[in-house]
C-alpha positions as CSV (number, residue, x, y, z in Angstrom):
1,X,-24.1,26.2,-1.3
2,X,-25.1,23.9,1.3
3,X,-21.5,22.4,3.0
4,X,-21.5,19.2,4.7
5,X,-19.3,19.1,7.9
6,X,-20.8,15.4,9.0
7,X,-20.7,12.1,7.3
8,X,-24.4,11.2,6.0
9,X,-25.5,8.4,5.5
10,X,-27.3,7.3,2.3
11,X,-29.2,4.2,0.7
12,X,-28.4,4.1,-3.2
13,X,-28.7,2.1,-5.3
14,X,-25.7,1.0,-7.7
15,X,-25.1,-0.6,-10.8
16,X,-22.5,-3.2,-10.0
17,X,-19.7,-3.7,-13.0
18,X,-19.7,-7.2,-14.2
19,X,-23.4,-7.5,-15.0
20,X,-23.8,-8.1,-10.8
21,X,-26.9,-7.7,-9.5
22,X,-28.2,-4.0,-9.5
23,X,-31.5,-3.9,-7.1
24,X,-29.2,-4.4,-3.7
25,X,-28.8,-1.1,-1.5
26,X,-25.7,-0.3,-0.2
27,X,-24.9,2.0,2.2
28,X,-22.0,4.2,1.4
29,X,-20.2,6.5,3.6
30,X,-20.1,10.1,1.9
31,X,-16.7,11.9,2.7
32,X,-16.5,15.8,2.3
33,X,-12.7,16.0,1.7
34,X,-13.2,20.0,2.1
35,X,-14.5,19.8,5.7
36,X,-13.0,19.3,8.9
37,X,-13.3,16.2,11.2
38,X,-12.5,16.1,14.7
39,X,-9.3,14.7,15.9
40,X,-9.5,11.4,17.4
41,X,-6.1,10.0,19.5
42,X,-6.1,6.2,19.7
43,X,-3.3,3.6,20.4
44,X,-2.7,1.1,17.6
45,X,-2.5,-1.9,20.6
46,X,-6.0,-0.9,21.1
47,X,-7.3,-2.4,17.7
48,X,-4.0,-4.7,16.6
49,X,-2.3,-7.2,17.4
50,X,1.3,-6.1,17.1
51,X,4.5,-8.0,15.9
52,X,8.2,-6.4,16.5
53,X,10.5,-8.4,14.2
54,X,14.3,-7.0,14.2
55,X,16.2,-8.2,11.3
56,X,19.6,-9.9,12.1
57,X,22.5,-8.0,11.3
58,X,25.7,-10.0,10.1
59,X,28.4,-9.1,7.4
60,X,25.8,-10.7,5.1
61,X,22.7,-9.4,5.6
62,X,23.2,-5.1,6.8
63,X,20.0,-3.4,4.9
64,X,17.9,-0.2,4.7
65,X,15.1,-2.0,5.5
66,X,12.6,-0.8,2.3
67,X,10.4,-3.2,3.1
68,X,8.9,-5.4,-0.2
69,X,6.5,-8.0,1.0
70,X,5.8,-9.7,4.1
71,X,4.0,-13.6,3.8
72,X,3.3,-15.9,6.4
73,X,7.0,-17.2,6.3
74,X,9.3,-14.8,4.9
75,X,9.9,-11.1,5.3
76,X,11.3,-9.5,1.8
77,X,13.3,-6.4,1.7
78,X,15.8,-4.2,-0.3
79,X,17.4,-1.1,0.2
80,X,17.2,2.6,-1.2
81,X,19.8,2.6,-2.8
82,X,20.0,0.7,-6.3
83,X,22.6,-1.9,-5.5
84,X,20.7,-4.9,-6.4
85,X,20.1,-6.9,-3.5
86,X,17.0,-8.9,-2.1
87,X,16.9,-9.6,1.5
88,X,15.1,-12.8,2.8
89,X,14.3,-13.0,6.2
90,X,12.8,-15.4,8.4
91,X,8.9,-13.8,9.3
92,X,9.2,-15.1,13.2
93,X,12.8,-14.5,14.3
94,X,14.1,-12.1,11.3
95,X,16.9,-14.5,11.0
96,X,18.6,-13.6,7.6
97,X,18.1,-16.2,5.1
98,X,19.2,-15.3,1.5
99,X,20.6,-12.2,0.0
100,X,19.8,-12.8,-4.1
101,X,21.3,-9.9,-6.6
102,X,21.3,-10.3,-10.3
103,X,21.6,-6.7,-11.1
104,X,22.4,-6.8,-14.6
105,X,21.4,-6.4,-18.5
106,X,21.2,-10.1,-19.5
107,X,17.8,-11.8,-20.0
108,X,17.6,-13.2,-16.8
109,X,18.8,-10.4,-14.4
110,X,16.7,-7.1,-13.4
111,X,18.0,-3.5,-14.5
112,X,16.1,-2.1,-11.3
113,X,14.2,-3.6,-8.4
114,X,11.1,-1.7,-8.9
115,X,8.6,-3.8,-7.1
116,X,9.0,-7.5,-5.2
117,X,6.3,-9.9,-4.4
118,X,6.8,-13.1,-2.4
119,X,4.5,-15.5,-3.4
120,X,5.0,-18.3,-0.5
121,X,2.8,-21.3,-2.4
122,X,5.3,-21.8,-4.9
123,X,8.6,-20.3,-3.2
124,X,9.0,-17.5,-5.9
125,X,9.8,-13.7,-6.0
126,X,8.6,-11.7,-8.7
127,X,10.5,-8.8,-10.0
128,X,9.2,-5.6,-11.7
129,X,11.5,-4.1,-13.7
130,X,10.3,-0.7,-15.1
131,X,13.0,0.3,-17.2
132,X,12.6,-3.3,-18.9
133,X,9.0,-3.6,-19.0
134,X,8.4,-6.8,-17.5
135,X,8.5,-9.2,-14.1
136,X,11.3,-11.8,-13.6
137,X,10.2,-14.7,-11.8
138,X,13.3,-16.2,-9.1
139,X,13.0,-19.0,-6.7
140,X,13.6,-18.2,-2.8
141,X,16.8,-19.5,-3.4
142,X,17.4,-16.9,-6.0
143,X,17.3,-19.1,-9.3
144,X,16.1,-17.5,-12.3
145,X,12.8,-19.5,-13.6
146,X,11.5,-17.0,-16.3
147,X,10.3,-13.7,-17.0
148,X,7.3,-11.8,-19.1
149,X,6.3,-8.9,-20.4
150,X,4.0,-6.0,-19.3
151,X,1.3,-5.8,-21.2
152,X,1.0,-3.8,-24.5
153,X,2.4,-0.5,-23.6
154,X,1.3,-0.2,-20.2
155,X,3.1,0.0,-16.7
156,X,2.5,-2.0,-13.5
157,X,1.5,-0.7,-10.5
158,X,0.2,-2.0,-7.3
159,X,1.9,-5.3,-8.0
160,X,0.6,-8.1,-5.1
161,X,0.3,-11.5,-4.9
162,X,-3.7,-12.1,-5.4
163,X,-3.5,-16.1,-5.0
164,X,-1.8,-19.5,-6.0
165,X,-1.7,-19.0,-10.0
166,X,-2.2,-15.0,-10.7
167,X,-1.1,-11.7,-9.6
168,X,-2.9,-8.4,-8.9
169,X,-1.7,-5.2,-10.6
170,X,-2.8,-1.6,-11.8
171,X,-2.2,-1.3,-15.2
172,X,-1.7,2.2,-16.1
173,X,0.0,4.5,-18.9
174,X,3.2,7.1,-19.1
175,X,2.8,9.6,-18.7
176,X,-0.9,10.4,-17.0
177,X,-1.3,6.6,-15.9
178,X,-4.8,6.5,-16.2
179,X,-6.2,7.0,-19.9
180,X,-9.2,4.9,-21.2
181,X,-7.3,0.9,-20.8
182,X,-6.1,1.8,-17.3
183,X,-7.6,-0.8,-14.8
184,X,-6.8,-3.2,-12.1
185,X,-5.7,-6.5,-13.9
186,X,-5.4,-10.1,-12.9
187,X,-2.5,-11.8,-14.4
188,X,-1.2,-15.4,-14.8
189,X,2.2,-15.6,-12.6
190,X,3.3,-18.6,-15.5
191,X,3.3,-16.0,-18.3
192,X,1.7,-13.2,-17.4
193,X,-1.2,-13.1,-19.5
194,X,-4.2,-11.1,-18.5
195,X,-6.8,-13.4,-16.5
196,X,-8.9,-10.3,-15.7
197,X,-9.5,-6.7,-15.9
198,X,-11.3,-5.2,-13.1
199,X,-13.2,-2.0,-14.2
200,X,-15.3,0.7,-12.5
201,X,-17.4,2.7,-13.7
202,X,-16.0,6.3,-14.7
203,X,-17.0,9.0,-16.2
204,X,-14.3,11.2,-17.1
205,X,-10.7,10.8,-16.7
206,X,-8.7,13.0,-14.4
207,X,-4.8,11.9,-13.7
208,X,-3.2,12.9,-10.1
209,X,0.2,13.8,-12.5
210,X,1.0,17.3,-12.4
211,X,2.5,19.3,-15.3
212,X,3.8,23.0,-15.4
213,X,6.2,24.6,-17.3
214,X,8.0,21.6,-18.2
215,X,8.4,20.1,-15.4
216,X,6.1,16.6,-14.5
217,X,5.7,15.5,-10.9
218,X,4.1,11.8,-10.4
219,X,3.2,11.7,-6.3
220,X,2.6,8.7,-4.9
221,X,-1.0,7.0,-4.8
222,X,-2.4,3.9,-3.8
223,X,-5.0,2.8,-5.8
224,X,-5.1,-0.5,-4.5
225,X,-5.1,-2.4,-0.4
226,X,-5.9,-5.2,0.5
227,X,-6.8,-7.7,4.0
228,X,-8.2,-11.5,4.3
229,X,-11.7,-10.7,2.8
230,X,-11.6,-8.2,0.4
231,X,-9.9,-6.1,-1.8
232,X,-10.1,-2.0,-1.9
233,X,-9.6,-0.5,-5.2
234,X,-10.0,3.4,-6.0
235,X,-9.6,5.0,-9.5
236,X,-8.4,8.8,-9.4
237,X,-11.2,9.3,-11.9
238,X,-13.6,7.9,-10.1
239,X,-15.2,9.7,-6.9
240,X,-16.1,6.0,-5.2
241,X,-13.9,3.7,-3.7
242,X,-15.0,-0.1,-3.9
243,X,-14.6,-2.9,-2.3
244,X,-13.7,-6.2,-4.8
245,X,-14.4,-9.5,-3.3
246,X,-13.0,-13.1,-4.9
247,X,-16.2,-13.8,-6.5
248,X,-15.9,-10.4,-8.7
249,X,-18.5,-8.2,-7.3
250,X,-17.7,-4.7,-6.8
251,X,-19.2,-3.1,-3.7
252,X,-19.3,0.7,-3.0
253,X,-18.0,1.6,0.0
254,X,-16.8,4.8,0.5
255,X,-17.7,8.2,-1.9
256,X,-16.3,11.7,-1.7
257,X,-18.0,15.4,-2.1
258,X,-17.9,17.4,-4.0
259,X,-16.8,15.1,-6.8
260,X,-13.3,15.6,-8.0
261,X,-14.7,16.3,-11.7
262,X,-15.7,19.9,-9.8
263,X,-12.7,21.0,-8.2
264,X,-10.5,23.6,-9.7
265,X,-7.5,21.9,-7.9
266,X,-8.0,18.6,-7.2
267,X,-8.1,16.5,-4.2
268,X,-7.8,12.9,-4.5
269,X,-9.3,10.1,-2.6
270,X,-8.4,6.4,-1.1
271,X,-7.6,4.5,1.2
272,X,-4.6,3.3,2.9
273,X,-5.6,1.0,5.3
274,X,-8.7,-1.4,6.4
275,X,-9.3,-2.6,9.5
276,X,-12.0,-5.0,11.6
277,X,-12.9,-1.2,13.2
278,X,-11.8,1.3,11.1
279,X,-11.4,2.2,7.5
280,X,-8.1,4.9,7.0
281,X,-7.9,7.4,3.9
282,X,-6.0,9.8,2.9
283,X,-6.7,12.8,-0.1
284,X,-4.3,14.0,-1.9
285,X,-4.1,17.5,-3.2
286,X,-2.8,18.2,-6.8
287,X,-0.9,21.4,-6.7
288,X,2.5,21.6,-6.6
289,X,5.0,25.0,-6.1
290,X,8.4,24.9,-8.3
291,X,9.9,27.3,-6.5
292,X,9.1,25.9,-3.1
293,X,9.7,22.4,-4.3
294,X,6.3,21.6,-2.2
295,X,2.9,20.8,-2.2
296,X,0.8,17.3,-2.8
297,X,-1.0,18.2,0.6
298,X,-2.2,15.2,2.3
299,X,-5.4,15.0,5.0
300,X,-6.0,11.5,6.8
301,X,-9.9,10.2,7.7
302,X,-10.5,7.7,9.8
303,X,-14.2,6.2,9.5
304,X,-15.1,4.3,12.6
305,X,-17.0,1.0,11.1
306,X,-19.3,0.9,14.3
307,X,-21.1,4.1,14.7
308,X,-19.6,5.5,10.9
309,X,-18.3,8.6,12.4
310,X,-15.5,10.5,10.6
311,X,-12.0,11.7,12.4
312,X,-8.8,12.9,11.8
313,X,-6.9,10.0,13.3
314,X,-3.6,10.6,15.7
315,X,-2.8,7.2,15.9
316,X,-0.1,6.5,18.8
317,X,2.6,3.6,19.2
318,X,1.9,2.7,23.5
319,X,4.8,0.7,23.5
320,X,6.8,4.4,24.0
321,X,6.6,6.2,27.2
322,X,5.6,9.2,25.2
323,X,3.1,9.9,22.5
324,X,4.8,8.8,19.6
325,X,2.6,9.0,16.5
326,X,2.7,6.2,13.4
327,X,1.6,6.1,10.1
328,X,-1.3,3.5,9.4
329,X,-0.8,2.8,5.8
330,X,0.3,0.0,3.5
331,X,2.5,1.0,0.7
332,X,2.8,-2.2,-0.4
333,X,0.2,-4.6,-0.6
334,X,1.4,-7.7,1.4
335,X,0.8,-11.4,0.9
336,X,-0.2,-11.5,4.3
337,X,-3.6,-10.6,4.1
338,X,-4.0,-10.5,8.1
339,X,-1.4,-7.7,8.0
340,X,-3.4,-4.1,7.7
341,X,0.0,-2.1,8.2
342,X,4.0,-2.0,9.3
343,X,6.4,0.2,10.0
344,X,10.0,0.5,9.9
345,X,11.7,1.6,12.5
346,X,15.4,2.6,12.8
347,X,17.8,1.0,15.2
348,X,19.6,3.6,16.4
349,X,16.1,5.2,17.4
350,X,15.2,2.8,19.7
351,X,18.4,2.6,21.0
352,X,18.1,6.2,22.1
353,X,14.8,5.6,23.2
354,X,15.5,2.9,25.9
355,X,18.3,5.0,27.1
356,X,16.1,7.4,28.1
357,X,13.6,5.6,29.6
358,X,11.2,6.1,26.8
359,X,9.9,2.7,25.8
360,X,8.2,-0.3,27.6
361,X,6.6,-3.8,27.0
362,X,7.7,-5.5,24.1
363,X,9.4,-3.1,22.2
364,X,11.4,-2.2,25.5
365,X,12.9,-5.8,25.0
366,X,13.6,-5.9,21.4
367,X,15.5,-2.4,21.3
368,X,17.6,-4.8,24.4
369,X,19.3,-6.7,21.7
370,X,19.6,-3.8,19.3
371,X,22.9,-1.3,18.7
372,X,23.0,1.8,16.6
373,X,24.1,-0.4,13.5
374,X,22.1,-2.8,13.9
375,X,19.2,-3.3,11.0
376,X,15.7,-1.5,11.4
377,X,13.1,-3.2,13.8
378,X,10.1,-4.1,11.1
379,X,6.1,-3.8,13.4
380,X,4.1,-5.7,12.0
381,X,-0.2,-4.7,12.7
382,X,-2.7,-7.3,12.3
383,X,-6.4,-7.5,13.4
384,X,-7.0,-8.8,17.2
C-alpha cells in the first residue's frame, strides 16, 4: 500500500453545503496522521505578538485562573474547583473587577459553571449549565437578565460568542455526541432559538467516546476555533476540516489519510489553533487501557501556510533563558478574535524562575511584581 510521508498537494473540486457554488478549486492540504513529520523548534515571539497580564491578587479576587473568555476589555475566569465564582478582570492591567457567584438551585442561579462567554457589546456573561440544560444570561455586574434552554435533548459544546445578537455552539447528544442532528448551531443570545445549523457533509458517523466493559471515557476535542476572518469547524465523522466564513460558505481546508472510516482504532483530526503563518492540529487516538488508566494519544502538525510543509512543532516561550516549551492551542474559543492562543502560567513558577536567572524581557518584569501566592500570569498570543 502506497504510504504517504509528505503532504501533497491536490486540486479538487468540492460540493460546498449550503447550495454554494461547486465549480471553484480548492486546494487542500492532505495530512497522513500515520506518518511522521520532521520536528520544527520555533519561538512563539517569532510569529505573535505577546501579552503577559498578571491578575491582581487581593482578599477578593485569589483564583485558579481556568481561564473562560478573554474580549477586548475584560478577562473572565473561574476556578477548578466548583465553588461558584466568576472572576472579572480588567484585559490591560488584570485589575480585579467583579467576583459574581449565584451557585444555587433557584431559576436564576447556575448548578455548575460549565462554560462562560463574555459577550462585551451588551455587557453580559452567558452561563452553560449542563446539569440544567440551559444558559443563564448575567450582566457584568452580575445581575441576572434571563435564561433558556438547550435545544431539544441536545448538549452544548464549543459555546463562543459569534457576534452582537447570536452565539456559536456544537450541538451534540449523550452519550456519543455526534448522532445524525449533531451540528454546529447559531443561536439567538435573547432566547436562544436556533438562527442556524451549520452542516458538513458526512458520510458515516463515528463518535471519539470510548466504551469497554462498562466503563465510558469522553476525551476532550475541539471541534470548533476561531480568529478575525474565519471560523474552523471539524466533525469527528468527517475526514475534512473547513473553514466557515460570515457569509456561510464552507471552505475545505485541511483533509486527513487514510480516512478515519478505515482505521481499526481511530485517530481523530482538528485543529487547535490558526495563525497568519501557520495552521496547528492535533489527532487524537481512540484507545484507552483500564488498567493503566491511559491512552487518548495525542500527535501535534504544524502546516506552514507559506511553503505548506508539515512539522511536528516544538514551540518555545523566548522570554525564558531556557527552552521552555508551550502549548499552542485554544480550549476555549475567545471573543477576541485577534487572540490565536494563551496560556496560564503559575506564580510561584515564575517566581522560581527569576530567582534563578531563568527569564528575561517582559516576562522578567512581570514575575518582578509576583510572590508565590500571587494569582497565575495569563499570556495572551495574537498575530503580529
Amino acid at each position: 500500500m502506497l504510504k504517504f510521508k509528505q503532504i501533497i498537494q491536490l486540486s479538487l473540486i468540492f460540493l460546498v453545503v449550503g447550495c454554494q457554488e461547486s465549480d471553484k478549486k480548492q486546494n487542500i492540504t492532505i495530512v497522513d496522521v500515520n506518518a511522521s513529520y520532521p520536528e520544527k523548534k520555533i519561538n512563539v515571539q517569532d510569529f505573535a505578538k505577546i501579552e503577559y497580564v498578571p491578575l491582581e491578587t487581593t482578599d477578593s479576587f485569589i483564583t485558579q485562573g481556568f481561564i473562560q473568555d478573554i474580549g477586548e476589555k475584560y478577562i473572565i475566569a473561574k476556578n477548578y474547583i466548583r465553588d461558584g465564582n466568576i472572576f472579572v478582570f480588567d484585559r490591560t492591567t488584570g485589575k480585579g473587577l467583579k467576583v459574581i457567584n449565584h451557585l444555587g438551585q433557584s431559576g436564576e442561579e447556575y448548578t455548575d459553571l460549565t462554560n462562560i462567554v463574555l459577550s462585551e457589546s451588551s455587557f453580559e456573561l452567558f452561563v452553560s449549565d449542563y446539569p440544567a440544560r440551559k444558559i443563564l444570561v448575567y450582566d457584568l455586574n452580575g445581575k441576572f437578565k434571563r435564561s433558556f434552554p438547550f435545544t431539544d435533548e441536545s448538549y452544548y459544546t464549543d459555546l463562543a460568542n459569534y457576534d452582537a445578537d447570536k452565539l456559536w455552539a456544537f450541538k451534540g447528544y449523550s452519550p456519543n455526541i455526534e448522532n445524525e442532528n449533531s451540528c454546529h448551531i447559531l443561536i439567538s443570545k435573547l432566547n436562544g432559538k436556533v438562527a442556524k445549523e451549520i452542516k458538513i457533509p458526512i458520510d458515516k458517523i463515528e463518535t471519539v467516546v470510548w466504551s469497554k466493559d462498562g466503563a465510558t471515557i469522553t476525551p476532550g476535542f475541539l471541534s470548533t476555533i476561531a480568529n478575525a476572518d474565519y471560523w474552523g469547524i471539524a466533525r469527528m465523522s468527517s475526514d475534512t476540516i473547513y473553514h466557515y466564513a460570515e457569509n456561510g460558505q464552507l471552505s475545505p481546508i485541511v483533509t486527513r489519510i487514510p480516512s478515519v472510516h478505515s482505521m481499526d482504532v481511530k485517530k481523530f483530526l482538528y485543529l487547535t489553533a490558526e495563525t497568519d503563518s501557520y495552521y496547528f492540529l492535533r489527532s487524537l487516538e481512540k484507545d484507552f487501557d483500564l488498567k493503566k488508566m491511559k491512552g487518548f494519544e495525542q500527535q501535534d502538525y504544524m502546516i506552514d501556510k507559506r511553503d505548506n510543509n508539515l512539522f511536528t512543532p516544538v514551540v518555545l516561550n523566548g522570554d525564558f533563558t531556557n527552552e521552555r516549551r508551550i502549548d499552542i492551542g485554544v480550549h476555549k474559543i475567545l471573543s477576541d478574535k485577534n487572540v490565536f492562543a494563551y496560556q496560564v502560567i503559575e506564580a510561584a513558577e515564575l517566581v522560581e524562575s527569576k530567582e534563578n536567572e531563568g527569564l528575561k524581557g517582559k516576562l522578567k518584569s512581570v514575575a518582578m511584581t509576583l510572590n508565590d501566592e500571587s494569582n497565575p500570569v495569563v499570556m495572551i498570543l495574537k498575530n503580529k
